[in-house]
C-alpha positions in Angstrom: 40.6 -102.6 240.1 43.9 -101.9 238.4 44.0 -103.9 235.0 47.4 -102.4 233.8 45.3 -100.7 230.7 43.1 -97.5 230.1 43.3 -95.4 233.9 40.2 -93.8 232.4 37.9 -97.3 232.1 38.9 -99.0 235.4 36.2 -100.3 237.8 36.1 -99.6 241.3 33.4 -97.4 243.9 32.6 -97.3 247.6 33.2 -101.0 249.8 29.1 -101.3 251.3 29.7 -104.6 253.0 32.4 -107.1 253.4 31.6 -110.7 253.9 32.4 -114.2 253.3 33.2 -115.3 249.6 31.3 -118.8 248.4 34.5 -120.5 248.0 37.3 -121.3 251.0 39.2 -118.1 251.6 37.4 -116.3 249.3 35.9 -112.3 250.7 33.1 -111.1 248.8 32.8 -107.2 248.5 29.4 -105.1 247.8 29.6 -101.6 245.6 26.7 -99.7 244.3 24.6 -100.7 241.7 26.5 -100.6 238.2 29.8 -98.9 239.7 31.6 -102.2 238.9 31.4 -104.8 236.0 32.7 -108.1 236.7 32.6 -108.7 232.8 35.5 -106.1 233.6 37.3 -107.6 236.2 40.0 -110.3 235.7 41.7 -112.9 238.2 45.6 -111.4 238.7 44.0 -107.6 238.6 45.5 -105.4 241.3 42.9 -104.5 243.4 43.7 -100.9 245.5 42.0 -99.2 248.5 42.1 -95.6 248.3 40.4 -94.6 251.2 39.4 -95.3 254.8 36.8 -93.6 257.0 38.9 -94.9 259.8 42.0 -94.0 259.1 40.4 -90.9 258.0 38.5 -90.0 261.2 41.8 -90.6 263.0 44.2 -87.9 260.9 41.0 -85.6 261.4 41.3 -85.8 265.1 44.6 -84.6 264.9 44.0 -81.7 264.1 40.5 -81.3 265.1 40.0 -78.4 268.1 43.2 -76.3 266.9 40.7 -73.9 265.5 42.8 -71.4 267.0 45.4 -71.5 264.2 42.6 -70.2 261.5 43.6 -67.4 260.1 46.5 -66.5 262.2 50.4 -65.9 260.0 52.4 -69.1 260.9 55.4 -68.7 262.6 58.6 -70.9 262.1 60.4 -71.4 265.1 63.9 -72.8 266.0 65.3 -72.9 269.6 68.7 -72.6 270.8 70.5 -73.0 273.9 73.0 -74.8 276.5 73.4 -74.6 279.7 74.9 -71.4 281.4 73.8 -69.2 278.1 70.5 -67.4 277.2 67.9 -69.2 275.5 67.5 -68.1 271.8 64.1 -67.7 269.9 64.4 -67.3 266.3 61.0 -66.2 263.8 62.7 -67.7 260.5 62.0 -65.5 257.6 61.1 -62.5 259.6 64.6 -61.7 261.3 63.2 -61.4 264.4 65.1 -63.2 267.4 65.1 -62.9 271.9 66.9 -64.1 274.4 65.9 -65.2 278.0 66.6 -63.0 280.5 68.4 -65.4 282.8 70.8 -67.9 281.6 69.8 -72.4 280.9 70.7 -74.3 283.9 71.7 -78.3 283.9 68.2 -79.9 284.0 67.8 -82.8 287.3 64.4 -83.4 286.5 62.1 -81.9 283.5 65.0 -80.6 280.9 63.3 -78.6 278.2 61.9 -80.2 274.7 60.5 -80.2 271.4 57.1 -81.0 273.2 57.7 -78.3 276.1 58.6 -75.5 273.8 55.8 -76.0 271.8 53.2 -75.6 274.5 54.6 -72.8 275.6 55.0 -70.5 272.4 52.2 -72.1 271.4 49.9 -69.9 273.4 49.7 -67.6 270.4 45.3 -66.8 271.0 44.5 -63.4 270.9 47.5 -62.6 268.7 47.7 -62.8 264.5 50.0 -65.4 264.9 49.8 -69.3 264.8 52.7 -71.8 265.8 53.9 -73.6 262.6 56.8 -75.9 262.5 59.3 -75.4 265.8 63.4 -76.8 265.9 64.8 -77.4 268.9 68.3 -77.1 269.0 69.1 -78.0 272.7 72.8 -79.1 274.3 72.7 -81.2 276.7 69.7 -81.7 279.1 68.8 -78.0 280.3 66.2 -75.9 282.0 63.9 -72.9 282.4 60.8 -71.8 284.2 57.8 -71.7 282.4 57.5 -67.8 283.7 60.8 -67.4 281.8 59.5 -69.4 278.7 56.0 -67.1 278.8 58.1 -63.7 279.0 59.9 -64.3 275.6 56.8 -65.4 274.1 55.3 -61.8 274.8 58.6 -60.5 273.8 58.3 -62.2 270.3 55.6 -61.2 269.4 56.2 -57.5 270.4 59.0 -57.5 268.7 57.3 -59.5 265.3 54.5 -56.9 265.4 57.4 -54.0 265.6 58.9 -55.7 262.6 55.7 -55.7 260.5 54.7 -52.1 261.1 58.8 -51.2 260.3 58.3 -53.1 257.5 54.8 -51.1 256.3 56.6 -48.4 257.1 59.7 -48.1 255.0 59.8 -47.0 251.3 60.1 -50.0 249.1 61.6 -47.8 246.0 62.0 -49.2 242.7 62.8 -52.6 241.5 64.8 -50.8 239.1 66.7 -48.7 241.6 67.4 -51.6 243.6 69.5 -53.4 240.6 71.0 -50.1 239.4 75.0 -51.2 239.3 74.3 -55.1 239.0 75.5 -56.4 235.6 74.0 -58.8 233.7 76.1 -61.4 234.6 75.9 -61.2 238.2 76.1 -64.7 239.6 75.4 -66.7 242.7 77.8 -66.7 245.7 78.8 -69.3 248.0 78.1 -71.8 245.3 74.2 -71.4 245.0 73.1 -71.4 241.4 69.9 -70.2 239.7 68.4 -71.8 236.5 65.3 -70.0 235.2 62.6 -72.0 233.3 61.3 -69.9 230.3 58.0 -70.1 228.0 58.9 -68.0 225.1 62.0 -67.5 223.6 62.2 -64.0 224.6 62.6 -64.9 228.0 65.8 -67.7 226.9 67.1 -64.4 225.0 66.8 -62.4 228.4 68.3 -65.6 230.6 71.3 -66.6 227.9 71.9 -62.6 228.3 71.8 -62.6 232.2 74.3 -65.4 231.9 71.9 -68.2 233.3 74.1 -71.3 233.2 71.2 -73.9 233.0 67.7 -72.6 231.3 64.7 -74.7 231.3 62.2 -74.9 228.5 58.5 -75.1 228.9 56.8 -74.4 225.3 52.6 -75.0 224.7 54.1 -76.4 221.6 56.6 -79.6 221.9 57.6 -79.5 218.0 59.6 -75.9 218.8 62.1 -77.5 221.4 64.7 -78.5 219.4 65.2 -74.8 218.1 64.7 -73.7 221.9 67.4 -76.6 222.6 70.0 -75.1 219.6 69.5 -71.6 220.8 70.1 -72.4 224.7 73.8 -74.2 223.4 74.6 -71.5 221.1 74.6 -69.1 224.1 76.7 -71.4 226.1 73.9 -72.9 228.5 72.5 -76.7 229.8 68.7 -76.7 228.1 66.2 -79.0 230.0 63.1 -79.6 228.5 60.1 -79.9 230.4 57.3 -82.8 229.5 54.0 -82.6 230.0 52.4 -82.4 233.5 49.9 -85.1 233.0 50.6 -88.7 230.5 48.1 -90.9 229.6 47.9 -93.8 227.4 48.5 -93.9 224.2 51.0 -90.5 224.9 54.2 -92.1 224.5 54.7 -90.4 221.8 55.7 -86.7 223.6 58.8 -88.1 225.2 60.1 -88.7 221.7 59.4 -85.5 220.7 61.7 -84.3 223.6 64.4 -86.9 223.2 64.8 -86.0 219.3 65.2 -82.1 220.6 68.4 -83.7 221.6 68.2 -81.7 225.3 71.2 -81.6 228.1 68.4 -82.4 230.7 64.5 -83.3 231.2 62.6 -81.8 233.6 60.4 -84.3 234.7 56.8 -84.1 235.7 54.8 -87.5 235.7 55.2 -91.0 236.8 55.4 -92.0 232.7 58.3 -89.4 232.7 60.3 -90.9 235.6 59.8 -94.4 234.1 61.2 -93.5 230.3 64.1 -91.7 231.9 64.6 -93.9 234.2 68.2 -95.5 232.7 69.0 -92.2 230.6 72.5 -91.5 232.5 73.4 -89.1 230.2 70.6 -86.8 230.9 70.3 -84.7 233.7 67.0 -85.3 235.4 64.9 -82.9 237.3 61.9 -84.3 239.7 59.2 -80.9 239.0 57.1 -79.8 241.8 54.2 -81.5 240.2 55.4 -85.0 241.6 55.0 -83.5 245.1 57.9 -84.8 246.8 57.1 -83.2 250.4 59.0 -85.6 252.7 61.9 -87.8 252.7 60.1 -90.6 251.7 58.8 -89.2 248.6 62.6 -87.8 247.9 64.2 -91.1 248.5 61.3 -92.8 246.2 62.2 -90.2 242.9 65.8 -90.4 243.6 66.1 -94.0 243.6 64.3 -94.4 240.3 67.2 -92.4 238.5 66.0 -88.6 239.0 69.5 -86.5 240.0 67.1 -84.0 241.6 63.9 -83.1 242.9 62.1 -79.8 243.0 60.4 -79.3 246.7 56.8 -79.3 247.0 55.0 -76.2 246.6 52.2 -77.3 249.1 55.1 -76.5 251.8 55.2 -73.6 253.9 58.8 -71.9 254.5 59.3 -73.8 258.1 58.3 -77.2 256.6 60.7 -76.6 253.9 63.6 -76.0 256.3 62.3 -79.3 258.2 63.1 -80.6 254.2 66.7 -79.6 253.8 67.5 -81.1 257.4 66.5 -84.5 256.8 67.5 -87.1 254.2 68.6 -87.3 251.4 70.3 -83.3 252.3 69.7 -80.0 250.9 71.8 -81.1 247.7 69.2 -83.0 245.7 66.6 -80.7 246.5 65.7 -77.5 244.2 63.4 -74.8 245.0 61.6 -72.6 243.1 62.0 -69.0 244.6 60.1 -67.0 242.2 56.8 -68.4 240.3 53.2 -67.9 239.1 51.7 -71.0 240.9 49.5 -73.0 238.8 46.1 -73.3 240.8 44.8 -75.9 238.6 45.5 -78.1 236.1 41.9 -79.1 233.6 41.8 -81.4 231.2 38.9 -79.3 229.7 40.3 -77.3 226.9 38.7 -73.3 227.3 40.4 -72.3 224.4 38.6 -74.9 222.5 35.1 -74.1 224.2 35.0 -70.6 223.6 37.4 -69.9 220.4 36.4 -72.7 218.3 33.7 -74.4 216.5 35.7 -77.9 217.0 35.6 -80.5 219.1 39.0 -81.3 220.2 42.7 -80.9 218.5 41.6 -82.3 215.6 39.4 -80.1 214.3 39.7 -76.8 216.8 42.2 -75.0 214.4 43.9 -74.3 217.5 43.3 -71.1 218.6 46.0 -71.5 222.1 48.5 -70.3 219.2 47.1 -67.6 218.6 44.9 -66.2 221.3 45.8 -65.0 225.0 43.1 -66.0 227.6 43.0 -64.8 231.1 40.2 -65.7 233.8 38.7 -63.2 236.1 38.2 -63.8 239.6 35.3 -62.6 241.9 37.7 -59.7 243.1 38.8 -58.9 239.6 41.9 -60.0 239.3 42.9 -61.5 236.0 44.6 -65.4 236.4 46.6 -66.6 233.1 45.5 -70.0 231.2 47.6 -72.0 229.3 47.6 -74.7 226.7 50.0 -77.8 226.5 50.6 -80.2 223.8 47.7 -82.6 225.3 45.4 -80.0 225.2 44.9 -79.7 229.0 44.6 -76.3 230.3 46.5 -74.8 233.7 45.4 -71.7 235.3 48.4 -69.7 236.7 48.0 -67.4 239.9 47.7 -63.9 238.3 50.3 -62.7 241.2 54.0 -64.2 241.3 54.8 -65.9 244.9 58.7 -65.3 245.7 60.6 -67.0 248.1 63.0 -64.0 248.9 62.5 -63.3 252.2 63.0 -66.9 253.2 66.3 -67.2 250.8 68.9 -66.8 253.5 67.5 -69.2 256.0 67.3 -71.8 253.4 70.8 -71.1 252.0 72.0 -71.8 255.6 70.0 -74.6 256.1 72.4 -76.2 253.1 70.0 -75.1 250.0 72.0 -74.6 247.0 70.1 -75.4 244.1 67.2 -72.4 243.2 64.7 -71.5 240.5 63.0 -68.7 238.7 60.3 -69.1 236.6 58.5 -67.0 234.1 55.2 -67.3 232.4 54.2 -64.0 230.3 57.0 -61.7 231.0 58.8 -59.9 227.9 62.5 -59.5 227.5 63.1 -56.0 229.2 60.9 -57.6 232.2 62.2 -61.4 232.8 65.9 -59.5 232.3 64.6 -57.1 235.5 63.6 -60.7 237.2 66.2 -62.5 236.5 68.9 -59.5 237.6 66.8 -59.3 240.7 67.4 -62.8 242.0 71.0 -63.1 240.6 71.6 -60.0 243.0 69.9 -62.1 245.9 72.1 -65.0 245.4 75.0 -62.9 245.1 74.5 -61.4 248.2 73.7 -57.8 246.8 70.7 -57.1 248.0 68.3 -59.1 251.3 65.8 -60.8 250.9 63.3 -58.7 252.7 64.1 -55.8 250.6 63.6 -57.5 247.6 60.7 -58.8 248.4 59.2 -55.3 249.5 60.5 -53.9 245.9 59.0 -56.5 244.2 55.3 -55.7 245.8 55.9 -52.3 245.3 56.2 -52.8 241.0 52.8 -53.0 239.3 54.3 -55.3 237.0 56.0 -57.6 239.2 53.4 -58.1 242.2 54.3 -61.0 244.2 53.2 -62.4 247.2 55.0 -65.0 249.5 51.9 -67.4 249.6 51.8 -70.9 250.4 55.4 -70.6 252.1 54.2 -67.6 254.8 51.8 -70.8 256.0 48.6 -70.2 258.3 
């Protein structure tokens, strides 16, 4: 029951039992004993259903028996073809391609689909692949035989398994080798652009040096943007200021922090956000990943409510982001982030607090985030990063960067032009290799795959490609 005040006091629980109300037209609705107050529920209250067991059991069936794709490396497929050519499979981000061995022919009965080739190289048991997303670009009606359709699925997945060992194979060298003869001011070609979002001002010293035309802000500490914001225009650049992830009631407050920073640009990243900027035109406007625009619908929601932009979903695997750029509102008023620490999770418990204080909350907890760095180890050892942000609210960051680089050229030629880099605890001499690094990709200087390889192959700069390699 949504009374337009305090998210954190509304009523609401499980429906038990619907039935007829006392009065005419009236429903009457059973919870669990003293999940809802009626004291606390007025007439005109919104009232919304958040889940169905239904609804649910039906999604779940959609999925349900496809065990088969556990575990396996998703594949992104697109088809090509018309009729009196060879058909062409393509594994997007693995350049990896084959061709039928005989030519399409004009379909009379059965022409080849979506549907059809998805059965087919779908029959991936037995191997380490699963079938992700799958394009079918077809002309005209046309046809194969199914034998023809089974050959090049063996054939692709020879020739993806050659690929991978190559690719074990061959010396990575190092990241710094790789940039040797790219200046600091290498920029993007064919009209791609690359902002970088920093967290100290090291890092906007390294990106205003690189020559990073728009640099986004992201400090624990809100009260130090406007010297992040005078320091970004000295050196010639657009600042955008991020806002918190999360705004609650009473919170206001933080957006007028931000606008009194004076910034070119907000990078927004709540609901609260999109409303106060909704009818700033003279700010540019950045959608963050954090309001999960992973379909058109979502896109076309933010962008109606003022946003310029929107930063893709990082729920999305590489193939479901390509599926993105092809579909409204275009690859324009998307940006996506090809280089990040991905924030597993987002608490509102405050460790920093817990552990290096004897207060209670902000008030009284001297604030130790300022001073102290705090990392979490995980049951293999590996050490995550946790940070602080003005509400006190901690994220964890993955301890290992995820980069999109091997996926880079397939989404620059699905129409892509707007990409991100973004740092978290790198100093200057490292977020200046970073940046260099994906001003080279953009420019064309070096591929994605070898990028990639050189960036695994640097103790400092681990990545892995993550949520986008799907599976």
């Amino acid at each position: 029951f949504d009374s337009g005040g305090d998210t954190e006091r509304e009523q609401g629980g499980n429906v038990y039992a619907v039935g007829r109300g006392s009065g005419r037209g009236l429903v009457r609705l059973e919870f669990g004993r003293g999940k809802v107050r009626s004291s606390a529920v007025n007439v005109g209250d919104r009232v919304w259903k958040t889940a169905d067991p239904a609804l649910a059991k039906q999604l779940r069936s959609t999925w349900a028996g496809r065990a088969d794709r556990a575990g396996g490396e998703e594949l992104s497929l697109v088809v090509r073809g018309r009729a009196g050519a060879r058909l062409r499979v393509e594994a997007l981000g693995h350049g990896v391609s084959v061709e039928s061995e005989e030519c399409l022919a004009e379909a009379h009965s059965r022409p080849l689909d979506a549907g059809l080739l998805r059965a087919q190289f779908g029959r991936l048991g037995g191997t380490r692949y699963a079938l992700g997303a799958l394009r079918a670009e077809l002309e005209g009606g046309v046809m194969l035989p199914v034998s023809a359709l089974n050959r090049m699925r063996r054939a692709l997945v020879a020739a993806l398994d050659a690929a991978a060992e190559e690719s074990r194979r061959a010396p990575a060298g190092s990241l710094q080798q790789l940039l040797e003869g790219i200046g600091p001011g290498a920029g993007a070609a064919a009209g791609c652009s690359l902002s970088v979002l920093c967290r100290t001002h090291e890092q906007i010293a390294a990106a205003l040096e690189a020559g990073v035309e728009t640099v986004l802000v992201d400090f624990e500490d809100i009260r130090r943007y406007p010297d992040a914001v005078a320091r970004v225009r000295e050196g010639g650049a657009r600042s955008v200021l991020a806002t918190p992830r999360i705004q609650k009631p009473g919170e206001v407050g933080y957006f007028k922090v931000i606008d009194r920073a004076g910034p070119d640009g907000i990078l927004v990243r709540n609901l609260g956000g999109v409303a106060h900027y909704r009818d700033r035109d003279d700010l540019f406007r950045l959608g963050d990943f954090s309001l999960n625009v992973a379909n058109p619908l979502s896109a076309d929601f933010f962008l109606g409510l003022g946003l310029d932009r929107v930063t893709v979903s990082y729920d999305l695997t590489a193939g479901q982001v390509l599926d993105l750029l092809g579909s409204r509102p275009g690859p324009s008023r998307y940006e996506l982030t090809l280089h990040q620490h991905m924030p597993m999770f987002h608490m509102e418990h405050c460790v920093f607090c817990a552990f290096l204080s004897d207060g209670k909350d902000y008030r009284d907890c001297g604030r130790p985030c300022e001073e102290h760095e705090v990392q979490l180890r995980d049951r293999v050892g590996m050490l995550h990063p946790l940070k602080a942000d003005v509400g006190c609210r901690n994220t964890l960051f993955n301890g290992k960067a995820q980069t999109g680089a091997k996926f880079f050229a397939a989404m620059r030629d699905a129409g892509a032009r707007h990409f991100r880099v973004e740092l978290l605890d790198e100093d200057a001499a490292e977020a200046a290799r970073v940046i260099g690094a994906y001003q080279a990709l953009l420019a064309g200087e070096v591929g994605g795959a070898e990028l990639w390889r050189s960036l695994r192959a640097s103790s400092q700069l681990g990545v892995t490609v993550g949520t986008l390699e799907g599976g």
